[in-house]
Each structure stands twice: as C-alpha cells, then as structure tokens.
Backbone as CSV, one residue per row, in Angstrom:
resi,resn,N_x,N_y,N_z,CA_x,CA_y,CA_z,C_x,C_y,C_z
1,UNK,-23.185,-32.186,8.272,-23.203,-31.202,7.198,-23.283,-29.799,7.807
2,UNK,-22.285,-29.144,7.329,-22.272,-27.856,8.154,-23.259,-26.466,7.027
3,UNK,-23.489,-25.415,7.637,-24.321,-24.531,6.458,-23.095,-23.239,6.009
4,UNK,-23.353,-22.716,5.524,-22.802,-21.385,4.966,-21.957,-20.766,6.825
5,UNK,-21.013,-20.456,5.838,-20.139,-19.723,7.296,-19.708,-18.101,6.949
6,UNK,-20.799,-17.623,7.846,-20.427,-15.882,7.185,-19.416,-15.403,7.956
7,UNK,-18.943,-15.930,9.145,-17.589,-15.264,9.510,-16.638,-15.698,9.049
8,UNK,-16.257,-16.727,8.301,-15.103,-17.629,7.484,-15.498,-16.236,6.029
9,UNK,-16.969,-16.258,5.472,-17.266,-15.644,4.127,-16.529,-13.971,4.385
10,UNK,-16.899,-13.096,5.834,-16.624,-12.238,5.866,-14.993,-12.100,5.975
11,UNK,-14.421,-12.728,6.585,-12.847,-12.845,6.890,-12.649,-12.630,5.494
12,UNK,-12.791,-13.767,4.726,-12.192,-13.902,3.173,-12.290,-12.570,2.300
13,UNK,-13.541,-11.757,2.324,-13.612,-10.910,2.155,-12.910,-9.673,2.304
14,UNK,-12.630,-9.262,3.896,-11.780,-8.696,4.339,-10.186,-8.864,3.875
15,UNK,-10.006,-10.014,3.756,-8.710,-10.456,3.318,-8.150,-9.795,1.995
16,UNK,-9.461,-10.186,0.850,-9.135,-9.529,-0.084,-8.927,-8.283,-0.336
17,UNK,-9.710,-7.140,0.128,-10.048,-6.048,0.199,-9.591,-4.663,1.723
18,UNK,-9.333,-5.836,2.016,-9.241,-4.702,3.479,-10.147,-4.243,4.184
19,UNK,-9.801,-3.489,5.349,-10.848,-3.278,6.079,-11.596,-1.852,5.323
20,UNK,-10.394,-1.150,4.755,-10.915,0.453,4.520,-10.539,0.570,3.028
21,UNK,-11.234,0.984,2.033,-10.800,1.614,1.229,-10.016,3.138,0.828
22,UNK,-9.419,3.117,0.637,-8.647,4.927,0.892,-8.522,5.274,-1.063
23,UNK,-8.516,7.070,-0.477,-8.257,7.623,-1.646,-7.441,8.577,-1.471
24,UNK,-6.430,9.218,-2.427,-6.365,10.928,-1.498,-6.179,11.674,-2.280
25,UNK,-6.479,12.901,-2.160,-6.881,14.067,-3.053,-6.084,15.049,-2.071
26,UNK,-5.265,15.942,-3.310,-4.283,16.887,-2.848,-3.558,16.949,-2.121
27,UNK,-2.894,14.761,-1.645,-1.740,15.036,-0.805,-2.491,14.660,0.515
28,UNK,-4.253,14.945,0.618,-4.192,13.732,1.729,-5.194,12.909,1.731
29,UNK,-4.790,11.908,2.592,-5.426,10.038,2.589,-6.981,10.482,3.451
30,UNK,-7.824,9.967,2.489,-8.922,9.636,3.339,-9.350,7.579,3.034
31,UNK,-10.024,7.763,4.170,-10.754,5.842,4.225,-12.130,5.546,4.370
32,UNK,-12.548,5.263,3.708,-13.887,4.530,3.566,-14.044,3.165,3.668
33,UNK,-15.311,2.928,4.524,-15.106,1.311,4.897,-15.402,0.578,3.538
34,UNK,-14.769,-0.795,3.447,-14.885,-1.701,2.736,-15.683,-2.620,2.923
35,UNK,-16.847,-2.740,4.089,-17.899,-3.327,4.247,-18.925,-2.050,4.965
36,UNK,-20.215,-2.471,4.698,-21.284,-1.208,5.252,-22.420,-2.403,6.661
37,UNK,-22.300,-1.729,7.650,-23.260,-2.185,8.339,-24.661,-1.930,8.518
38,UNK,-25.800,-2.971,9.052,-27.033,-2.776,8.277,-27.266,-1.252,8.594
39,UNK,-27.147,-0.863,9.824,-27.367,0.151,10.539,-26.740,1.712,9.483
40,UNK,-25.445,1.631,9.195,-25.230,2.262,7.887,-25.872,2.523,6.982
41,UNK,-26.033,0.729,6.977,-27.303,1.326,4.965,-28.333,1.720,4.935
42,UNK,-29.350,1.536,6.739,-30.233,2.121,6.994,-30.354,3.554,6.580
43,UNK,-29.064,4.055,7.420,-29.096,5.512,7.361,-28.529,6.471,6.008
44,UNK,-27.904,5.398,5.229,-27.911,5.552,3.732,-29.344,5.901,2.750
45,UNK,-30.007,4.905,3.552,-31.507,4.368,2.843,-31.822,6.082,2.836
46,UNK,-32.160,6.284,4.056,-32.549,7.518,4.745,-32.847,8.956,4.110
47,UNK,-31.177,8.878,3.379,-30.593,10.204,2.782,-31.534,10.566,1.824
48,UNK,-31.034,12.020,1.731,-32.142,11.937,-0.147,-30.954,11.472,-0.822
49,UNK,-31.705,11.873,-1.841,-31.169,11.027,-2.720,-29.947,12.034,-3.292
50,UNK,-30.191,13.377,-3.283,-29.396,14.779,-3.547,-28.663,15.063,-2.460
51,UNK,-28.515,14.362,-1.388,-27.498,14.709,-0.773,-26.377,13.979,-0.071
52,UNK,-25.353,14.996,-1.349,-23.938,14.402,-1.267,-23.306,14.409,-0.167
53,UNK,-23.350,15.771,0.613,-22.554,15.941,2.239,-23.065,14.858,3.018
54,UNK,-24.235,14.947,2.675,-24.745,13.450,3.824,-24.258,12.058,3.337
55,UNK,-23.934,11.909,2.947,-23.468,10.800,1.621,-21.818,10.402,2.275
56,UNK,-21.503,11.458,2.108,-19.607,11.862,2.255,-19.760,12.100,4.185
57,UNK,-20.539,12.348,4.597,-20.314,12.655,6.361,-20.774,10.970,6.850
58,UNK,-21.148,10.499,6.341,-21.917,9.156,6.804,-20.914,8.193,6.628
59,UNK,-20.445,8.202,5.495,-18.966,7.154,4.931,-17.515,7.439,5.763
60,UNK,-17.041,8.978,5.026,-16.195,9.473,5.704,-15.965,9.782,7.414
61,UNK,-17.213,9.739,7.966,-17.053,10.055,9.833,-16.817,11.440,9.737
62,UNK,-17.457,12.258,10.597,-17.354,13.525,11.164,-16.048,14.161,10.748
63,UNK,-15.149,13.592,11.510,-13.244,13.920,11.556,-13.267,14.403,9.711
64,UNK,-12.710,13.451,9.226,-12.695,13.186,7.729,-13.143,14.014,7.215
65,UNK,-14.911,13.435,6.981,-15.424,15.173,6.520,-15.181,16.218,6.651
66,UNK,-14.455,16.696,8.023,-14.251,18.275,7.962,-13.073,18.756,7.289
67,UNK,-11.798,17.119,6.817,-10.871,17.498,6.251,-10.958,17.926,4.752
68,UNK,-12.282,16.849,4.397,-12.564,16.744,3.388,-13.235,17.976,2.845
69,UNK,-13.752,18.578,3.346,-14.481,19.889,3.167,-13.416,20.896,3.292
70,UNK,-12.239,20.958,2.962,-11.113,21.983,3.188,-11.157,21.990,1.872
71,UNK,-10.981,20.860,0.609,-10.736,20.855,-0.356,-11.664,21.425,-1.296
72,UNK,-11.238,22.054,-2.344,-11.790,22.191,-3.688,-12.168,21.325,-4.443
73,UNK,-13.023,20.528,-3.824,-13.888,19.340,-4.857,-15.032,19.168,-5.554
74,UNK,-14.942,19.393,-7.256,-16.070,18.873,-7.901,-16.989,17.706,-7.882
75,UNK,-18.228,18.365,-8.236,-19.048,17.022,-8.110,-18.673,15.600,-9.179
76,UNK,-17.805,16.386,-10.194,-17.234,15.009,-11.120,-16.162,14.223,-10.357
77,UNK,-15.520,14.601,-9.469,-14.758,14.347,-8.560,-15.128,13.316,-7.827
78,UNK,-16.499,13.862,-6.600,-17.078,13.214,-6.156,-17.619,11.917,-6.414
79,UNK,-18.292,12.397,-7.949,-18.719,10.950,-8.643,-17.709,9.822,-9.173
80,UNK,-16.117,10.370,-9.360,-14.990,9.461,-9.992,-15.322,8.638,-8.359
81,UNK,-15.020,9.380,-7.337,-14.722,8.714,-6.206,-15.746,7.867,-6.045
82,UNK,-16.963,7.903,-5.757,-18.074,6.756,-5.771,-17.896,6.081,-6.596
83,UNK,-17.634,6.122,-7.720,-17.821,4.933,-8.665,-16.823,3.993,-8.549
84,UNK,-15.349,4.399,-8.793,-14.276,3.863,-8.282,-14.632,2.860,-7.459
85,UNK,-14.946,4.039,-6.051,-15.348,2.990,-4.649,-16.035,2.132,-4.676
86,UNK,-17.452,1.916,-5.810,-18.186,1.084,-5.671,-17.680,-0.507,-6.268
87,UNK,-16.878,0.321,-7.561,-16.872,-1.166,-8.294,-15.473,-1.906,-7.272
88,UNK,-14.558,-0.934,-6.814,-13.526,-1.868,-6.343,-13.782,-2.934,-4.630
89,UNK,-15.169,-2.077,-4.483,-15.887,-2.850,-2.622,-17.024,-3.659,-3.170
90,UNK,-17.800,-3.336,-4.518,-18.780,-4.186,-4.605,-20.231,-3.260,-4.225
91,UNK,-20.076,-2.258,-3.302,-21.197,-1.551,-2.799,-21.783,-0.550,-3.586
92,UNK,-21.437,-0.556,-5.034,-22.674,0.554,-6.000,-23.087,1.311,-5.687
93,UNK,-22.417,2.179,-4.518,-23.441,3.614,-4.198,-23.471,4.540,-5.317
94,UNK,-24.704,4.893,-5.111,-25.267,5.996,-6.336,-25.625,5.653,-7.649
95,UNK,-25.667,4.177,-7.517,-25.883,3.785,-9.049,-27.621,3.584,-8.504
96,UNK,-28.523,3.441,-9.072,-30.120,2.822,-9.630,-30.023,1.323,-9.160
C-alpha cells in the first residue's frame, strides 16, 4: 500500500495551471508563480498587512517590480489582480 504522492500531486497541479501565472497591463506581460514556497509564505506571513509594494516585490521579483512600478496603477487594479490571481492558483492572497 503506497501513501499520498506529493510529487505525482504537485506535477498534476502544475500541469493544470502552469508554472507562472501572467497578467499584462499596458502592453506588458508580467508572471507570478502558480505555486508559493514555504519560505515565500513565510515572508508573506511577515509583511504588514498594508503593504502592497512588499506584496507585489515578493511575488513579482525585484526585475518585474521595477517594470511594474513604471505603470500607472490603481489600488482597484491591484486588487482585480490579486483576486483574479487568487481564485485562478487557489492561493487567496489578501482575502481574511
């Protein structure tokens, strides 16, 4: 009898979803991972709770962020994008 197989569970996962989630705003592609490592959510844990740059520099990577910070983006913006992201990866950031 074999037990639960999380690299068969994670593959499948991946399969469905991909490795990265992407969005793009004004013409260009950004990617956010489609799985979070513990070490990630640690430093998720971490954040306050009010801060979005830390939020968006932690997901997005250094690079990204600075592209991302070129743009004219609202915080309703911000929030379409989390929510989006959450329900289509499963990872609920910013929800309670």
């Amino acid at each position: 009898m074999s037990g639960f197989d999380v690299n068969a569970a994670r593959a499948q996962r991946l399969e469905a979803l991909g490795r990265e989630w992407t969005f793009e705003l004004d013409g260009d592609s950004f990617e956010l991972p489609t799985e979070l490592t513990r070490t990630t959510a640690r430093k998720l844990r971490d954040l306050d709770d009010n801060d979005v740059d830390g939020l968006l520099r932690l997901l997005l990577g250094e690079q990204q962020f600075t592209r991302f910070e070129q743009h004219d983006v609202t915080m309703q913006d911000i929030a379409a994008i989390l929510e989006t992201y959450g329900k289509e990866t499963g990872l609920g950031l910013g929800e309670d």
